[in-house]
C-alpha positions as CSV (number, residue, x, y, z in Angstrom):
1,X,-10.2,68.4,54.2
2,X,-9.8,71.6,56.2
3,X,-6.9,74.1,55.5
4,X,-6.2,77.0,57.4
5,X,-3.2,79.4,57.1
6,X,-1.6,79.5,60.3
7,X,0.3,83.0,61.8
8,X,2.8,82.3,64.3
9,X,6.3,84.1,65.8
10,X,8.9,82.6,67.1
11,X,12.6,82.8,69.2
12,X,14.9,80.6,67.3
13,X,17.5,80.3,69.7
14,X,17.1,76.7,71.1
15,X,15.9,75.6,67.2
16,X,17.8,73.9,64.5
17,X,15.8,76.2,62.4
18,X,12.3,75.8,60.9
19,X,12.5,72.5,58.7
20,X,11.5,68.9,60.3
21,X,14.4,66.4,60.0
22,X,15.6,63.2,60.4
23,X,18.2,63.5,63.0
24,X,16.7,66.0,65.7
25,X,12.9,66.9,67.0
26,X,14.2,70.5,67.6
27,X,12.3,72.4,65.0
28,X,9.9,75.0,65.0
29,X,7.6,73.2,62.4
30,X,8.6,69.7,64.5
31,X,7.3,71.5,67.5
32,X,4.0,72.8,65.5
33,X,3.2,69.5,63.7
34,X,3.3,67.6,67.4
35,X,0.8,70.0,68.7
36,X,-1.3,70.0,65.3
37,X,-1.4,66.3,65.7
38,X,-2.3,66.2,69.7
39,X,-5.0,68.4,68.7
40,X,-6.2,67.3,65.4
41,X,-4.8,63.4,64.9
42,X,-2.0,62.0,62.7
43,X,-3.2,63.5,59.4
44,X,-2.7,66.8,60.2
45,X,0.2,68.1,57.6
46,X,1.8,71.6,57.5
47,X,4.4,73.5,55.8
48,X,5.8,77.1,56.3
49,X,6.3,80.0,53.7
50,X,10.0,80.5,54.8
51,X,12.8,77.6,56.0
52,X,14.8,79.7,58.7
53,X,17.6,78.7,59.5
54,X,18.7,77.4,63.1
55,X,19.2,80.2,65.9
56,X,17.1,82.5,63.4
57,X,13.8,84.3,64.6
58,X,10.3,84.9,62.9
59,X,8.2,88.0,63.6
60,X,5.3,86.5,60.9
61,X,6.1,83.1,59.7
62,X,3.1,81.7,57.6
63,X,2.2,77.7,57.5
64,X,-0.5,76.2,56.3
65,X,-2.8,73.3,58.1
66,X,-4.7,70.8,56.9
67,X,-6.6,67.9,58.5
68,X,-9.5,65.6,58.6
69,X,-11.1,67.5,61.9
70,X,-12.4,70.8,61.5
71,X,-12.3,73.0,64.3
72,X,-13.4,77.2,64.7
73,X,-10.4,78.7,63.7
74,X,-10.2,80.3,67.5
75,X,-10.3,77.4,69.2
76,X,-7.7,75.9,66.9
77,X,-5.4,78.3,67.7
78,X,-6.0,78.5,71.2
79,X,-5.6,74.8,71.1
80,X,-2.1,74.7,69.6
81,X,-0.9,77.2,71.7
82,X,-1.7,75.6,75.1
83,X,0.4,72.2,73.1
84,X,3.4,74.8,72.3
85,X,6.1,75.8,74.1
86,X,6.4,79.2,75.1
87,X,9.0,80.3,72.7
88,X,6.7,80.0,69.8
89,X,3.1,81.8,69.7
90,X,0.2,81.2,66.9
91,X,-1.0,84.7,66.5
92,X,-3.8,84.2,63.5
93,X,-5.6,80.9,62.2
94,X,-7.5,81.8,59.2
95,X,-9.5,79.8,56.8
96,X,-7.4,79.4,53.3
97,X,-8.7,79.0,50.3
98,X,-8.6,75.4,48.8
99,X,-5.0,75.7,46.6
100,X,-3.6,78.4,49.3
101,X,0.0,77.0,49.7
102,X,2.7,78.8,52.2
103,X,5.6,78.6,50.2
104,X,4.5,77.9,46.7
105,X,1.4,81.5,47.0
106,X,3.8,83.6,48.8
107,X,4.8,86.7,46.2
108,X,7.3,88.1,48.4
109,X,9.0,87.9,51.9
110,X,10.6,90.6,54.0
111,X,13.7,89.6,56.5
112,X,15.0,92.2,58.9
113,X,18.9,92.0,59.9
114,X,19.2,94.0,63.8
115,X,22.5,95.6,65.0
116,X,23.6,96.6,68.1
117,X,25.8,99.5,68.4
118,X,25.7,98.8,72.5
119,X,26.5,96.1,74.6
120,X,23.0,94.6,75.7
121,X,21.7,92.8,78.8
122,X,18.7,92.2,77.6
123,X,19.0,91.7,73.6
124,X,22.0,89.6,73.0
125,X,20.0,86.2,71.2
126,X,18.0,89.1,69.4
127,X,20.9,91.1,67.9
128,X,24.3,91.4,66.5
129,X,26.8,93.5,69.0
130,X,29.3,95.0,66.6
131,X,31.8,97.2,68.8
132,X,33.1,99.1,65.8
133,X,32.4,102.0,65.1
134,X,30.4,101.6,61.7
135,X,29.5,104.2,58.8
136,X,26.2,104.3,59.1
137,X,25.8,106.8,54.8
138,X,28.1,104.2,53.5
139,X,25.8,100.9,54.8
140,X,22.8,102.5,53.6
141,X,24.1,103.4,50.2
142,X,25.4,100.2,49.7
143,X,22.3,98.4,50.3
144,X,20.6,99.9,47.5
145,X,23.4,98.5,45.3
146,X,21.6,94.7,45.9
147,X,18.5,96.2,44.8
148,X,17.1,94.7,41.4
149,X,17.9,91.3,39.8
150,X,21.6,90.3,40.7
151,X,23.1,86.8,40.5
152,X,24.0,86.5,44.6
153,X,26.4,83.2,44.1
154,X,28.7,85.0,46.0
155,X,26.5,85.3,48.9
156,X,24.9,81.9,48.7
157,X,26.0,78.8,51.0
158,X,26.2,76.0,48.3
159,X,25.1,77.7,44.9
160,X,26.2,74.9,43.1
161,X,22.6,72.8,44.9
162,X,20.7,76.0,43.7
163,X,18.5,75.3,40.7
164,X,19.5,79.5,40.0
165,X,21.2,82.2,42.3
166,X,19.1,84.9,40.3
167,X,17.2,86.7,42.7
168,X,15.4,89.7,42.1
169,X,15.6,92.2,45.2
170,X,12.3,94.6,45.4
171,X,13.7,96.6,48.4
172,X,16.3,97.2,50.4
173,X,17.4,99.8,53.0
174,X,19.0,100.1,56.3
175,X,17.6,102.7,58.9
176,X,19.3,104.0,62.1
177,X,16.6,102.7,65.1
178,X,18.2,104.2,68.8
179,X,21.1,102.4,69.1
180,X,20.6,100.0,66.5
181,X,21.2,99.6,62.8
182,X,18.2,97.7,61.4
183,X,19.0,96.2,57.4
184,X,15.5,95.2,55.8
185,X,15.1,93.1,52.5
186,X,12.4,92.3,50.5
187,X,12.2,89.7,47.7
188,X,10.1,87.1,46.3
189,X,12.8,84.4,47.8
190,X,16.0,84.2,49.1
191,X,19.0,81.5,48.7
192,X,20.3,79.7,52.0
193,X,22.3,82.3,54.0
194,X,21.9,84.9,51.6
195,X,20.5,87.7,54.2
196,X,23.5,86.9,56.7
197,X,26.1,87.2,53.9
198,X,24.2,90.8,52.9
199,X,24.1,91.5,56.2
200,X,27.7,91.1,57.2
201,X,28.9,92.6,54.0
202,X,27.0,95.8,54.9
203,X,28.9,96.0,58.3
204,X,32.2,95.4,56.6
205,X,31.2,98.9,54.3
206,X,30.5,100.4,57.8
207,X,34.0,99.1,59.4
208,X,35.6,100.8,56.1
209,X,37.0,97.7,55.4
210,X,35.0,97.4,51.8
211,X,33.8,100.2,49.2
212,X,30.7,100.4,47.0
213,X,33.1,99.5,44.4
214,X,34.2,96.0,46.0
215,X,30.0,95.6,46.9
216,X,29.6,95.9,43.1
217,X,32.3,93.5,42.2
218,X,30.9,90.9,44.2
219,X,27.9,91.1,42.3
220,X,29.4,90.7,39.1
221,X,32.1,87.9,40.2
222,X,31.8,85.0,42.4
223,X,34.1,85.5,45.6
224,X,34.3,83.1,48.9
225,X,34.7,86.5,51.2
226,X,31.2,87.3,51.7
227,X,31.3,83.5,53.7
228,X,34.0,85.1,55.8
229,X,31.6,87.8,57.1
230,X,28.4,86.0,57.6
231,X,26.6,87.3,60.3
232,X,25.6,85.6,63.0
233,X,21.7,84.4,63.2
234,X,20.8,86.3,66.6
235,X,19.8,89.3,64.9
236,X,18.0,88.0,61.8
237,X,13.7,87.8,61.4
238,X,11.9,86.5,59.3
239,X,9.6,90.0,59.3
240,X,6.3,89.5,56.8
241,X,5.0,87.1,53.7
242,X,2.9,88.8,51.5
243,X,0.6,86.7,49.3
């Protein structure tokens, strides 16, 4: 049977994120497997490296394809783009090899978090508009306090349904981009929410409403505050999937 790893980006807005379920047919992989199947029969199967959440964007989402028709990989990926809708784009079909699995092969993802320091005609679904003045040395610094293996209960939505919240962060910055504040992340997997919580808790450092002191604390002891500040999904990506 045929497997290919499939490259595709995609607006989130209108999505109830990336997983198929039961009670809506508004999902990016939803969308993908209707084409795959228009274009390839009912066999076709797929899953994705990362399951983003709904509203949230992907710059590089991986998935891999398999069916009973073989087709070149350009005309495969020309095919499932004339079946999507425009809002999500199959960039690269590439031949995997025969145990090549999205999720399960992936050694590491990268999610980028985008602020706006400016109101935006243009970018609003693709960013978060904080008005406050925000501490741009006191964000940065902070991020580099998640770095390393941490136990991120406190930034997890349900850790109790997570078989660990022991995550080990390879990377982790935030870097002034024109008007925007762009928080990048890199580890081998996330928990559900994790990013936004990270995300928020960095802009409450920049509002001066928290110190590098609280940051650490929440690492050490679970809290319910970083769920206060969860950021909204506009401005979150799922960026790359290395393998």
């Amino acid at each position: 049977m045929p497997l290919w790893k499939i490259t595709l980006e995609y607006d989130g807005t209108r999505y109830r994120g990336w997983q198929s379920q039961k009670n809506t047919d508004r999902t990016v992989q939803g969308a993908l497997l209707r084409a795959a199947h228009e274009l390839l029969g009912a066999d076709a199967a797929l899953s994705g490296a990362g399951r983003t959440d709904a509203g949230v964007h992907a710059l590089a989402q991986i998935a891999h394809l398999k069916a009973q028709k073989a087709l070149p990989e350009a005309d495969l990926a020309w095919g499932l783009n004339e079946r999507l809708p425009a809002d999500i784009n199959v960039t690269l079909v590439e031949k995997a090899p025969p145990r090549f699995h999205a999720r399960h092969s992936a050694t590491s993802r990268t999610y980028l978090y985008r602020i706006s320091r400016r109101r935006t005609a243009f970018d609003k679904p693709f960013v978060w508009w904080v008005k406050d003045r925000l501490d741009f040395a006191a964000m940065r610094r902070a991020a580099k306090l998640f770095e390393g293996r941490h136990d991120f209960r406190s930034f997890c939505e349900n850790p109790e349904g997570q078989e660990s919240t022991l995550v080990v962060v390879e990377k982790c910055d935030v870097l002034e981009v024109g008007q925007e504040i762009h928080f990048r992340i890199t580890a081998s997997h996330f928990l559900w929410k994790m990013v936004r919580r990270l995300a928020g808790t960095l802009v409450e450092v920049g509002r001066g409403h928290l110190d590098a002191a609280g940051v650490e604390k929440l690492l050490r002891e679970k809290s319910a505050e970083p769920a206060k500040w969860t950021a909204p999904p506009s401005g979150l990506f799922l960026e790359t999937v290395k393998y």
